[in-house]
C-alpha positions as CSV (number, residue, x, y, z in Angstrom):
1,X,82.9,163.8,-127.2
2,X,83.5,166.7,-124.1
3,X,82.8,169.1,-126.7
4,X,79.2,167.1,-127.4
5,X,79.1,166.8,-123.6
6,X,79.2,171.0,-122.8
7,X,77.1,171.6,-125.3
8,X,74.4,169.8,-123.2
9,X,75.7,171.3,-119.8
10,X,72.4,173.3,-119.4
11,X,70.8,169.8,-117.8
12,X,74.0,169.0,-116.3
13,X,72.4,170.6,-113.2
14,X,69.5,168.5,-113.1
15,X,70.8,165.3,-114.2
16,X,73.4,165.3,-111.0
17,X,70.6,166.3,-109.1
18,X,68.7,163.5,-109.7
19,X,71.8,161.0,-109.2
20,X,72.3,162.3,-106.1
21,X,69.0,162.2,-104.7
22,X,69.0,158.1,-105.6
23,X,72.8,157.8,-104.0
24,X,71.0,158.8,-100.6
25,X,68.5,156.2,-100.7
26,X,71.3,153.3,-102.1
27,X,73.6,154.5,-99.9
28,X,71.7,154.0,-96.6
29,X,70.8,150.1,-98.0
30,X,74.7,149.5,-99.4
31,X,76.8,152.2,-98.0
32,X,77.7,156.0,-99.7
33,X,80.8,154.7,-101.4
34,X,80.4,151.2,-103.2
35,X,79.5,150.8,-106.8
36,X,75.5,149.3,-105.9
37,X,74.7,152.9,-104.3
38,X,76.1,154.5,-107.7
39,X,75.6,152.0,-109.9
40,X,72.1,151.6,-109.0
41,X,71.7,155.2,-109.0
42,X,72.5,155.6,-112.4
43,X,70.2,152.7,-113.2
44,X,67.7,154.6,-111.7
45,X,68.3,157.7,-113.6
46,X,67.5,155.6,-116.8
47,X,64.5,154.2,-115.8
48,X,62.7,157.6,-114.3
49,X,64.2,159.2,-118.3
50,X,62.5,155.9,-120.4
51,X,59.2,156.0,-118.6
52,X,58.9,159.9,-119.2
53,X,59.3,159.1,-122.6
54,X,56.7,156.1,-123.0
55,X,54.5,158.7,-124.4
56,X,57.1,159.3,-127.2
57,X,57.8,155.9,-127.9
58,X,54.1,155.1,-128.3
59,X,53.9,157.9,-131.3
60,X,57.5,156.2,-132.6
61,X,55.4,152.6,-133.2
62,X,52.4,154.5,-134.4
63,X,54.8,156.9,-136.7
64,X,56.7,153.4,-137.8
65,X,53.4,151.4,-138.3
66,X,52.1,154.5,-140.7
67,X,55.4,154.5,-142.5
68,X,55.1,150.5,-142.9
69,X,51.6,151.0,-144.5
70,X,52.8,153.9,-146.8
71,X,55.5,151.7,-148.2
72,X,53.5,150.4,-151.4
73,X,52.5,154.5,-152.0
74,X,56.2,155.3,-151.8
75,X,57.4,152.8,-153.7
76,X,55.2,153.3,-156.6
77,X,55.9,157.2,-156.5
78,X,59.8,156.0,-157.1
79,X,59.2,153.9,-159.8
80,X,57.2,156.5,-161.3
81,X,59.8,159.4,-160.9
82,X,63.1,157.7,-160.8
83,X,64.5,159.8,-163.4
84,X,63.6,163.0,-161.8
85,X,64.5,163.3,-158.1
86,X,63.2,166.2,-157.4
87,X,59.6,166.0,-158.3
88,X,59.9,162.3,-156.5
89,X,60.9,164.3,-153.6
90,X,58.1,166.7,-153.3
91,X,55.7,163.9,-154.1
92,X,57.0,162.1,-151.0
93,X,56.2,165.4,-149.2
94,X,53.4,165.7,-150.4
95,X,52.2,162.2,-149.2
96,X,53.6,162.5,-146.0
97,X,51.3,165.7,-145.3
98,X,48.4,164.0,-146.6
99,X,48.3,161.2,-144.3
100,X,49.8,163.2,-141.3
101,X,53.0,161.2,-141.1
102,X,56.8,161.8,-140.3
103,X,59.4,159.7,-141.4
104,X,61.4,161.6,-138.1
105,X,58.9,160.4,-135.5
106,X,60.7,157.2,-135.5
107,X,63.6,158.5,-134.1
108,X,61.7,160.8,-130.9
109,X,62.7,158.6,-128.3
110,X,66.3,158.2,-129.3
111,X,66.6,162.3,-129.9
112,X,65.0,162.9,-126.7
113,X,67.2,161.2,-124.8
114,X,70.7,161.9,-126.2
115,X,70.7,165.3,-123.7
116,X,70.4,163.4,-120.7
117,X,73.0,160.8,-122.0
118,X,75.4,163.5,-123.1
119,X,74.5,165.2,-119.7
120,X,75.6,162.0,-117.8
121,X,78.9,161.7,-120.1
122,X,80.0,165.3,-118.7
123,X,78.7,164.4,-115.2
124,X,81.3,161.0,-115.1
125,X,83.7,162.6,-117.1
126,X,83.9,165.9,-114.7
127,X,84.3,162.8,-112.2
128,X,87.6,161.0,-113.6
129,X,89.1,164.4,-114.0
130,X,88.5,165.2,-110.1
131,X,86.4,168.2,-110.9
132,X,83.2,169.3,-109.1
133,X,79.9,169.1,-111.8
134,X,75.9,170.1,-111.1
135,X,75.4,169.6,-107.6
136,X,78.1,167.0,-107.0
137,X,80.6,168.8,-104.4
138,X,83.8,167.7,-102.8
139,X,82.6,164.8,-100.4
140,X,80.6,163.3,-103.3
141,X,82.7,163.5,-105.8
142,X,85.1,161.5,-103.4
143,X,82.7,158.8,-103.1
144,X,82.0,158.9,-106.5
145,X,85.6,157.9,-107.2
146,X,86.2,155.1,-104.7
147,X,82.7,153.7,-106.6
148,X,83.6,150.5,-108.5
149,X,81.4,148.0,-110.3
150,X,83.0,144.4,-110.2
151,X,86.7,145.9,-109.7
152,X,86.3,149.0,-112.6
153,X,85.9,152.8,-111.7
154,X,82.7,154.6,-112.7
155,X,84.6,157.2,-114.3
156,X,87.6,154.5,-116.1
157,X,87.5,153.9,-120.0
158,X,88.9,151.3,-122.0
159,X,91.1,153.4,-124.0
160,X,93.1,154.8,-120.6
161,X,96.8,154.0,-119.7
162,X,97.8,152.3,-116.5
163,X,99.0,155.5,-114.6
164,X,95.1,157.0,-114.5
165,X,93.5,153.4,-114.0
166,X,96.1,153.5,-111.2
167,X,94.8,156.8,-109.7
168,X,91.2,155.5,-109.4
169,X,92.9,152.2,-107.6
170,X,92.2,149.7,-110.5
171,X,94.0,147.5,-112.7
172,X,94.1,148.5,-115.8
173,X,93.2,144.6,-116.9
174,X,90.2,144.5,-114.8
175,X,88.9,147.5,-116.3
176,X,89.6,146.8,-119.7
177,X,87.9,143.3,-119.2
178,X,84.7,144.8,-117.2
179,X,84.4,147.7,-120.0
180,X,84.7,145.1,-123.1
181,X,82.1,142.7,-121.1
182,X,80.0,145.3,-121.2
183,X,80.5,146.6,-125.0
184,X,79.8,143.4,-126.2
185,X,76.6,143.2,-124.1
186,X,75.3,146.6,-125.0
187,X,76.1,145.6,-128.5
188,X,74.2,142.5,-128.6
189,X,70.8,144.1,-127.0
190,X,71.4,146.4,-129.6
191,X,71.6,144.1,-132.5
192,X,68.5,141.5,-131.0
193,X,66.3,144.3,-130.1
194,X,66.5,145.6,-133.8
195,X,67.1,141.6,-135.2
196,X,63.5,140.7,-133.4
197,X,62.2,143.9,-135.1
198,X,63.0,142.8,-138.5
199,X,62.2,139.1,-138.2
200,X,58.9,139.2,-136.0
201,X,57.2,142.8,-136.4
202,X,57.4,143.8,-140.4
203,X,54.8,143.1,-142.7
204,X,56.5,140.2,-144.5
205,X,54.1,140.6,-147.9
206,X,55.6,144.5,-148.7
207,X,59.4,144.2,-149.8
208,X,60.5,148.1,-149.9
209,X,63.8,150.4,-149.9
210,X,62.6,150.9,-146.3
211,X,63.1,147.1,-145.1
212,X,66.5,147.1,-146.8
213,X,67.4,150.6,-144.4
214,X,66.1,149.0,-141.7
215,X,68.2,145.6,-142.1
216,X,71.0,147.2,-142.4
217,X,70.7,149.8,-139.2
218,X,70.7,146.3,-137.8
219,X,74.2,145.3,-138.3
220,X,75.6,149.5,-138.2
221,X,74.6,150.3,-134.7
222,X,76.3,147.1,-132.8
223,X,79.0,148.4,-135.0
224,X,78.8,152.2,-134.3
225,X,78.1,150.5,-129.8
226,X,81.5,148.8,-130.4
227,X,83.3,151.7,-131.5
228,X,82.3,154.1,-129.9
229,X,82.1,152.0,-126.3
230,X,85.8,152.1,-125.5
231,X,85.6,155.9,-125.1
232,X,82.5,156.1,-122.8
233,X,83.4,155.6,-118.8
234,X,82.3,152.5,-116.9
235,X,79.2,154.7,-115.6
236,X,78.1,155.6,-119.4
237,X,78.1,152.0,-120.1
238,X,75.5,150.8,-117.5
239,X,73.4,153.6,-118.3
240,X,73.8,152.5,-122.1
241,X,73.2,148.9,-121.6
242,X,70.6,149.1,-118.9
243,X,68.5,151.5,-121.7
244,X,69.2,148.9,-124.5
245,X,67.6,146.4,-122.3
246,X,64.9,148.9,-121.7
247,X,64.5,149.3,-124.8
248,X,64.6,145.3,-125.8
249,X,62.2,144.7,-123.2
250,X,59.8,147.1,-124.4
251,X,60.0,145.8,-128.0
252,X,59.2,142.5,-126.9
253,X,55.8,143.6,-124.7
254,X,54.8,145.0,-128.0
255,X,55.9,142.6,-130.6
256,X,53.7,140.1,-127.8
257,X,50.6,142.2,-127.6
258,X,50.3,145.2,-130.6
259,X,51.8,143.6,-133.4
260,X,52.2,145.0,-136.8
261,X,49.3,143.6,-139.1
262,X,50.6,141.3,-141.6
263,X,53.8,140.4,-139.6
264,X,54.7,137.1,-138.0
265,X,54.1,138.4,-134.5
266,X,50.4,139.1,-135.6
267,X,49.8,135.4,-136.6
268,X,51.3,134.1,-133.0
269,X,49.3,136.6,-131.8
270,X,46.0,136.0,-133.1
271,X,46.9,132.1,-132.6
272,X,46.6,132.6,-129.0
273,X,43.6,135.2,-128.9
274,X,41.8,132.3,-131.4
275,X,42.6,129.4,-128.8
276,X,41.7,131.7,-125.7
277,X,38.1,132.8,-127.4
278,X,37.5,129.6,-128.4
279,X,38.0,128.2,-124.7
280,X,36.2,130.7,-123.0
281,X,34.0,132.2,-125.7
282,X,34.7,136.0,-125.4
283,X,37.2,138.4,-125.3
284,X,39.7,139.4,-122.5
285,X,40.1,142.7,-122.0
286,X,40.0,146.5,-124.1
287,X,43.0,145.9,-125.9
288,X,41.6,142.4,-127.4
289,X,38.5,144.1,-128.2
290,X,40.6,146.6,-130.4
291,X,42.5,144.0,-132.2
292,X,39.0,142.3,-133.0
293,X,37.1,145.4,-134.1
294,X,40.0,146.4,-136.6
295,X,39.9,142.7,-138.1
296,X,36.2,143.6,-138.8
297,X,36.2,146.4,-140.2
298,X,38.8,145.9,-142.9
299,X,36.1,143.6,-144.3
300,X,37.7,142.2,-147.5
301,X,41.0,144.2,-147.0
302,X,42.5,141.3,-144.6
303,X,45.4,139.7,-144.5
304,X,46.1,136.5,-144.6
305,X,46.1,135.9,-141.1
306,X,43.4,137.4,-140.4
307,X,41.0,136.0,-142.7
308,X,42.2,132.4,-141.0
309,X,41.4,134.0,-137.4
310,X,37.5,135.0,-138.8
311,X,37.2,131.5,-140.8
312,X,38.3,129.8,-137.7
313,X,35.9,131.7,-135.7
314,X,33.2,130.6,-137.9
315,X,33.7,127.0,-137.4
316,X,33.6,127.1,-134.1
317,X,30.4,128.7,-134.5
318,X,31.2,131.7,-132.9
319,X,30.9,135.3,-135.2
320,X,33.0,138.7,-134.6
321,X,31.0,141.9,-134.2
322,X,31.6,145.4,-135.6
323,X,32.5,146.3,-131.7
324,X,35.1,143.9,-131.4
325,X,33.3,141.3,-128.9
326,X,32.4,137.3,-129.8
327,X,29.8,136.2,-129.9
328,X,28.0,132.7,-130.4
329,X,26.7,132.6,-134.6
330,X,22.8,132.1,-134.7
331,X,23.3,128.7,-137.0
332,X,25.2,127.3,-133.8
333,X,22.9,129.2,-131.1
334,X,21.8,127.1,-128.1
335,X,18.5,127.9,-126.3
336,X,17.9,126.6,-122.9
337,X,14.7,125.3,-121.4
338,X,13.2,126.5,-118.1
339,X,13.9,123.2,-116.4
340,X,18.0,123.4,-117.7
341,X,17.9,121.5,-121.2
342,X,19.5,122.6,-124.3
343,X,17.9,122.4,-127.1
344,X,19.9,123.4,-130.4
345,X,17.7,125.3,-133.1
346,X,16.7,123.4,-135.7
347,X,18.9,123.3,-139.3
348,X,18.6,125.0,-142.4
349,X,16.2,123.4,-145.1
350,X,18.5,121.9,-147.9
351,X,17.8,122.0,-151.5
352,X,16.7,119.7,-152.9
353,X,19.1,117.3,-155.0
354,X,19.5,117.6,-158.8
355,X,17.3,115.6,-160.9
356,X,19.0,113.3,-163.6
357,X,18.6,113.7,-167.6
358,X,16.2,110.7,-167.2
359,X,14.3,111.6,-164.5
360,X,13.4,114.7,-165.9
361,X,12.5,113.3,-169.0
362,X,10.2,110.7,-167.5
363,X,8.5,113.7,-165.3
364,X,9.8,111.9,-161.6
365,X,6.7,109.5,-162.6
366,X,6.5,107.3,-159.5
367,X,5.8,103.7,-160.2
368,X,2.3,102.5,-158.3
369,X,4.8,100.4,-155.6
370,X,6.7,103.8,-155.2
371,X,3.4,105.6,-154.8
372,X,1.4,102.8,-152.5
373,X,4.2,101.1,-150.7
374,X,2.6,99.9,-147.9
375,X,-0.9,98.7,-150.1
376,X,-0.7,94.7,-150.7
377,X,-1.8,93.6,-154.0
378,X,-5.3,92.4,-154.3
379,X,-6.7,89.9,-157.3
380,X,-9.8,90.7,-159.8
381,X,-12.4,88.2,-160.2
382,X,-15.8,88.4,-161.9
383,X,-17.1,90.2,-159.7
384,X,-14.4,93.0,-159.2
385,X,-14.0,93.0,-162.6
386,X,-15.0,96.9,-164.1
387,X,-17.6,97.8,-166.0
388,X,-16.1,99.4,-168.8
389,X,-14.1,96.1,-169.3
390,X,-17.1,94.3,-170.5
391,X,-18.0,96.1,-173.8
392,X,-14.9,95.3,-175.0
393,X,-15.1,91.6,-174.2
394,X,-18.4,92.0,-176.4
395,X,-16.8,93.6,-179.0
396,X,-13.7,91.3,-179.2
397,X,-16.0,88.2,-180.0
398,X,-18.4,89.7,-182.5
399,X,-15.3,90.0,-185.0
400,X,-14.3,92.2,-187.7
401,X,-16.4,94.9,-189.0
402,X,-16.7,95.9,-192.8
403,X,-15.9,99.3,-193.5
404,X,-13.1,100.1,-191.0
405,X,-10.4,99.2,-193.5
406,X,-8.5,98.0,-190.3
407,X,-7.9,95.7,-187.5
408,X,-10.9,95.3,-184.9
409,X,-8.5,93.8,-182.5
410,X,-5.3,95.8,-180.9
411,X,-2.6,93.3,-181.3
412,X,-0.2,92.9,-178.1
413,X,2.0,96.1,-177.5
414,X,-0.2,98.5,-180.5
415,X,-1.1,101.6,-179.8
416,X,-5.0,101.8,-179.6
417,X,-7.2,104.0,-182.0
418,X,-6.3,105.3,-185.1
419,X,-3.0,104.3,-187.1
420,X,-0.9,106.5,-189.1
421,X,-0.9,105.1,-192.4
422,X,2.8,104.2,-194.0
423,X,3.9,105.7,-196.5
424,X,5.2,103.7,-200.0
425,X,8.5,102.4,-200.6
426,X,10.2,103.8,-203.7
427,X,11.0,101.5,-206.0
C-alpha cells in the first residue's frame, strides 16, 4: 500500500493543503489538537472531492442506464457467437461505438477519486511514522498526532502492536475496537448502497450476464472493505466511510427521483407523480415534465408501469402531452359560465343497440299502440264507417257468381284474390 501511496505523491501537496486549510477553521470552533478539528477536516476534504465529481457521477448513471438498455443487444450477440470469442468480442465493440457507450464510464467516479484517497493514505501514513508530508510541518504534524477520534489515533491501524499504539498514547484495545466499528460500518454502506441498487434501480423484465456481475460486486466489495480495512489508519477510515455514505446518500436521491425505467423505483415513483397530478392537476417542476415527455413519446414501447401511469391518467380524465405537461382530456373538459357555473360538455352520441334476428326480420314494424301511444281508441258507427267498405257489403249478399270457379266470399284468415291452385296427390 506505501508503494500505491508514492506513486500518487504528485497531489500529496495539494491534498495536505487543503486539510490544513479546514484544521484552521475547526480548530478555532474545537481547538488545533482534538480529533473534531481533524476529523472534521478530513470529512471536509471528502465532501469538496465528491461534489467535484457530481458531474462524473451523473455520466456514471447515464453510462449505466445505456448499458442496462443494451443488455438484450449483448445478450443476443452472445448467444449468437458463443463458439467464437473473438468475433463476439469485436461485435460487442462494435455495438458499443454505435450507440456511443462505455462499459468503463461506470467506474469514473471511483477511478477519479482513488488519487486523492491514495494521496490521503501517504498524508496519515507520513503522520504515524513522525515524518513531515505536503505542507504539514513540525507543529502540525504534532497536533496531528495528539488528534484522536473516540480514544484511537488518526494515524493507528488495526493490524499495529501495543508498543506503536503506545507511542500515539492509545490502547491498543480501544483502537482496535474504534477501527473494527468502523470496518464493519464502511462495509455495510458498501453492501446497502449496491443491495438498494440491485433490488430497487434494475429493470426487473431483462435478466442478463450483467445483473449476475452486478449481484455479485455486491457481496465482493464488503469483502474486499473488510480486508483491506485493518491496514488503512483511523483517518483513512472516516474518509472511506464518510464517501460510502456519500455515495449511499446519493444513490438514494436518484433511485427517489430518476429512476431506471422498468425498475421498481420507477413504479413508486410514478405512483406518487400519478397521486400528486391527480390532486393538483399538473406537473411540479422541469424534472417531472421530463419523466412525462419520455412516457409519451415511447408511444407503444412502454413498460408496464408506465402504460398503468397513462391509463390512470385517462380515467381521471386528464391526457399527457408530447411536452410533458397534463392536461384536462376534452371528453372530461369543463366550461365555465360568465356568472361562475360549470357546465360539462355534452356526451358522445352512442350507437345504436343491435337489432335481434326477429326484429330484423319483421323490419322493426311498430304496432299502431307503439306508433300512436298517446291516441285513445275511437269506435266506427254508420256513419264513420268508409266508403270503400260498402261495395263489399253489396257484393257479399248478392252471392256466388258463375264462372269464377271459386269462392265469392274470403273465409276467416284466407288470403284475398287469387289462390294458387294445389297440385294432385299421387296415388
Amino acid at each position: 500500500m506505501d508503494t500505491i501511496a508514492s506513486l500518487f505523491s504528485f497531489i500529496t501537496t495539494p491534498v495536505s493543503w487543503v486539510i490544513v486549510q479546514f484544521h484552521k477553521v475547526y480548530g478555532a470552533l474545537f481547538g488545533d489538537d482534538t480529533g473534531w478539528a481533524w476529523g472534521l477536516s478530513i470529512v471536509s476534504l471528502v465532501i469538496l472531492i465528491r461534489i467535484c465529481l457530481i458531474p462524473l457521477f451523473v455520466k456514471q448513471i447515464k453510462a449505466t442506464r445505456a448499458m442496462q438498455t443494451l443488455q438484450p443487444e449483448m445478450k443476443k450477440i452472445q448467444e449468437r457467437y458463443k463458439n467464437d470469442k473473438q468475433r463476439q468480442s469485436e461485435e460487442m465493440m462494435k455495438l458499443y461505438k454505435e450507440t456511443g457507450t462505455n462499459p468503463l464510464s461506470s467506474c469514473l467516479p471511483i477511478l477519479a477519486q482513488s488519487p486523492f484517497f491514495f494521496a490521503l493514505y501517504h498524508v496519515l501514513n507520513s503522520i504515524a511514522n513522525n515524518d513531515t508530508v505536503g505542507v504539514i510541518n513540525e507543529s502540525l504534524l504534532q497536533s496531528a498526532q495528539k488528534a484522536h477520534i473516540f480514544g484511537a489515533p488518526l494515524a493507528a491501524k488495526f493490524t499495529d502492536s501495543s508498543g506503536d499504539v503506545a507511542a500515539l498514547d492509545a490502547s491498543l484495545t480501544t483502537v482496535r475496537v474504534v477501527t473494527a466499528v468502523m470496518i464493519i460500518l464502511m462495509s455495510a454502506s458498501q453492501f446497502y448502497t449496491q443491495r438498494q441498487l440491485m433490488t430497487k434501480n434494475v429493470d426487473t423484465t431483462v435478466k442478463t450476464p450483467f445483473m449476475q456481475q452486478q449481484k455479485m460486486l455486491m457481496y465482493i466489495f464488503p469483502i474486499m472493505f473488510a480486508v483491506f480495512g485493518i491496514n488503512f489508519p483511523v483517518g483513512v477510515l472516516v474518509y472511506w466511510l464518510t464517501t460510502n455514505v456519500w455515495t449511499m446518500g446519493q444513490q438514494m436521491y436518484v433511485i427517489h427521483n430518476n429512476p431506471t425505467p422498468g425498475s421498481k423505483a420507477q413504479a413508486a415513483y410514478l405512483d406518487r407523480l400519478f397521486k400528486h397530478v391527480t390532486r393538483h392537476g399538473k406537473t411540479r417542476n422541469r424534472r417531472e415534465r421530463a419523466i412525462v415527455k419520455a412516457i409519451v413519446v415511447k408511444g407503444r414501447d412502454r413498460n408496464e408501469y408506465e402504460r398503468k401511469f397513462i391509463t390512470g391518467l385517462n380515467k381521471e380524465g386528464l391526457a399527457a402531452q408530447t411536452d410533458g405537461t397534463v392536461v384536462q382530456s376534452e371528453a372530461s373538459a369543463i366550461a365555465t359560465a360568465e356568472d361562475g357555473t360549470p357546465t360539462t360538455v355534452a356526451p358522445k352520441r352512442q350507437q345504436p343497440k343491435r337489432q335481434t334476428k326477429a326484429q330484423r326480420q319483421s323490419g322493426g314494424a311498430k304496432t299502431a299502440d307503439e306508433a300512436e301511444p298517446n291516441t285513445e281508441p275511437t269506435s266506427l258507427s254508420k256513419t264513420d264507417e268508409p266508403e270503400d267498405a260498402k261495395p263489399a257489403a253489396a257484393a257479399e249478399k248478392a252471392g256466388p257468381k258463375s264462372g269464377a270457379g271459386g269462392r265469392s266470399k274470403a273465409q276467416s284468415g284466407q288470403r284475398k284474390g287469387q289462390q294458387r291452385p294445389k297440385s294432385p296427390s299421387k296415388k
